[in-house]
C-alpha positions in Angstrom: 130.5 132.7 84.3 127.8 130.5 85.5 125.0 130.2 83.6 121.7 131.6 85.6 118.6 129.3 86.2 114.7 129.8 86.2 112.2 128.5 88.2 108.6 130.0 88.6 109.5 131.4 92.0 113.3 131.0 92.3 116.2 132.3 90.5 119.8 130.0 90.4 122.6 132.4 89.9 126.2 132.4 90.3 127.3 133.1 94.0 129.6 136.4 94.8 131.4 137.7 97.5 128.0 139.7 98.1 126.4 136.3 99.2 129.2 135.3 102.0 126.6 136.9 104.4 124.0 134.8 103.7 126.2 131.4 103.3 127.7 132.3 106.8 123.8 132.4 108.0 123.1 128.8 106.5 126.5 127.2 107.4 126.8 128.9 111.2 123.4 126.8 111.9 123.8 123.9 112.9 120.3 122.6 111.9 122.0 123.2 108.2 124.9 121.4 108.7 124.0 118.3 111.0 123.5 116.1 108.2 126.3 118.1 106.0 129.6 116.8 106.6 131.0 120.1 107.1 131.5 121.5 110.7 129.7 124.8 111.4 130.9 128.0 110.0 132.9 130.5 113.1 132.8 133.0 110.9 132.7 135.4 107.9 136.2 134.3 106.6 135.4 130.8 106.5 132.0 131.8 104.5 133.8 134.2 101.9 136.5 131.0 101.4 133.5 129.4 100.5 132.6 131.6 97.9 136.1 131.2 96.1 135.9 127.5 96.4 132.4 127.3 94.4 134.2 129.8 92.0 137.1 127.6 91.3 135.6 124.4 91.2 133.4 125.7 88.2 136.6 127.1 86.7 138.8 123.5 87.1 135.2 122.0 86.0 135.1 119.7 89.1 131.5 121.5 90.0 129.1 124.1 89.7 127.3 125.8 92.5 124.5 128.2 92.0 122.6 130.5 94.8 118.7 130.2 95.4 117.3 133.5 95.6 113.8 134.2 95.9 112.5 136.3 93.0 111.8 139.7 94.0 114.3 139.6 97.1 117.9 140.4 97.7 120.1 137.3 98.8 120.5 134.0 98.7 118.4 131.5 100.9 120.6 128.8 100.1 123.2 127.0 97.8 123.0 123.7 95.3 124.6 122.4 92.6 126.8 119.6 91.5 130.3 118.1 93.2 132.4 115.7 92.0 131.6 116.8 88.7 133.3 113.9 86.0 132.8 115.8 82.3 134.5 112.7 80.8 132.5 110.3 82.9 129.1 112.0 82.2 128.4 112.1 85.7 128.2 114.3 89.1 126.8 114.3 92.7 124.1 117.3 93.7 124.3 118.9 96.8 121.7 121.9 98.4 121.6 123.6 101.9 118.6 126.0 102.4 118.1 128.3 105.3 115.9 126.6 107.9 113.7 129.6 107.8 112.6 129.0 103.9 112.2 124.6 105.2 109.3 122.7 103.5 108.3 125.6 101.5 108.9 123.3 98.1 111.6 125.7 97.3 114.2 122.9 97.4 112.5 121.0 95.3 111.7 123.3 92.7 115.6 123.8 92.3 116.8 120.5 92.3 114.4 119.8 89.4 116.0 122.8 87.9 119.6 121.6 88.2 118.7 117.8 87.4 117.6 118.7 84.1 120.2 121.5 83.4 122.4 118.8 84.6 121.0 116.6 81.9 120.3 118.8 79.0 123.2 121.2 79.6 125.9 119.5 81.1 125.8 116.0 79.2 125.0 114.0 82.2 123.7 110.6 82.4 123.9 109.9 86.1 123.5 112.4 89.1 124.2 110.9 92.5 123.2 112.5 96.0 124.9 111.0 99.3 122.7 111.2 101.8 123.3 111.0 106.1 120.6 107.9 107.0 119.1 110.1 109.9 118.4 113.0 107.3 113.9 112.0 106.6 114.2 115.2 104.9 116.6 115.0 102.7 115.6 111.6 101.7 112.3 112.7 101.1 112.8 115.1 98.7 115.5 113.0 96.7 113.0 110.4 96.1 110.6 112.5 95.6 112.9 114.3 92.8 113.0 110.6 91.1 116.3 109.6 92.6 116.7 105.8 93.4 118.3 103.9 96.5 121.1 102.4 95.5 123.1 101.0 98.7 124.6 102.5 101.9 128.1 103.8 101.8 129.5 102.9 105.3 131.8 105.1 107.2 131.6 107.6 104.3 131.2 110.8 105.7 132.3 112.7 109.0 130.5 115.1 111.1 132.3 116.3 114.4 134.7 114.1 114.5 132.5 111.0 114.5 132.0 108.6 111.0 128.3 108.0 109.4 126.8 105.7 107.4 125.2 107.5 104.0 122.6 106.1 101.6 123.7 107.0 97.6 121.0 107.6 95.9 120.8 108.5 92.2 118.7 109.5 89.3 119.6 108.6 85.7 119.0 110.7 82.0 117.6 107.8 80.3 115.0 106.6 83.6 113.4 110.1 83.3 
């Protein structure tokens, strides 16, 4: 089971079949997944497989994936966690997608500073990379803004619609804290 989170207006728990409702929500907008690398969401199926995919990567320990619910509310406003999760090689890449209707509200932030340092304290982690679409201000924003660093541009890395982006990597490490 996957350990739940705190934040002074957030709580990071584990994602259910409960939540494919709200994932189909984020990942159906394309706003969410522009700068994603996953192609929109047609429907609840594809949300629910989702679900199970979050659940057994934490299981085969090749990630962890929590919900971000508002405290006092019902439902998740978005997903982030850790892919590409390496236990041996101390390391792992975060990933987030929040609802467009909960944007610039700091709540992003808040739980990436949350996961970093669970990531850190909990995990064993000594480097936590982010890959991030060049056009995405927002994204890059808040990474650096998190304490990530630029490290180089990944060309042709990712894929949206059928059409290859550049990516920045970007990464924060334990010991530059």
């Amino acid at each position: 089971m996957i350990p739940a989170l705190e934040t002074k207006r957030l709580l990071l728990r584990e994602i259910t079949k409960d939540d494919a409702d709200s994932i189909f929500s984020c990942f159906s907008n394309e706003d969410v997944t522009r700068y994603y690398g996953q192609e929109t969401l047609n429907n609840i199926e594809q949300a629910e497989a989702f679900v199970d995919f979050f659940a057994n990567s934490y299981k085969e320990k090749r990630g962890v994936r929590w919900g971000i619910e508002l405290k006092g509310y019902q439902g998740i406003i978005g997903t982030m966690g850790f892919n590409a999760w390496s236990p041996k090689h101390k390391r792992a890449e975060i990933g987030y997608e929040i609802h467009p209707e909960h944007w610039r509200k700091g709540y992003t932030f808040e739980a990436i500073s949350k996961v970093t340092q669970y990531g850190f304290n909990e995990l064993g982690l000594t480097r936590i990379g982010a890959v991030v679409f060049m056009e995405n201000e927002a994204s890059i924003k808040l990474l650096t803004k998190a304490g990530f660093e630029k490290e180089g541009i990944l060309r042709d890395y990712m894929y949206q619609n059928g059409e290859a982006y550049d990516t920045y990597v970007y990464s924060i490490i334990k010991e530059n804290r």
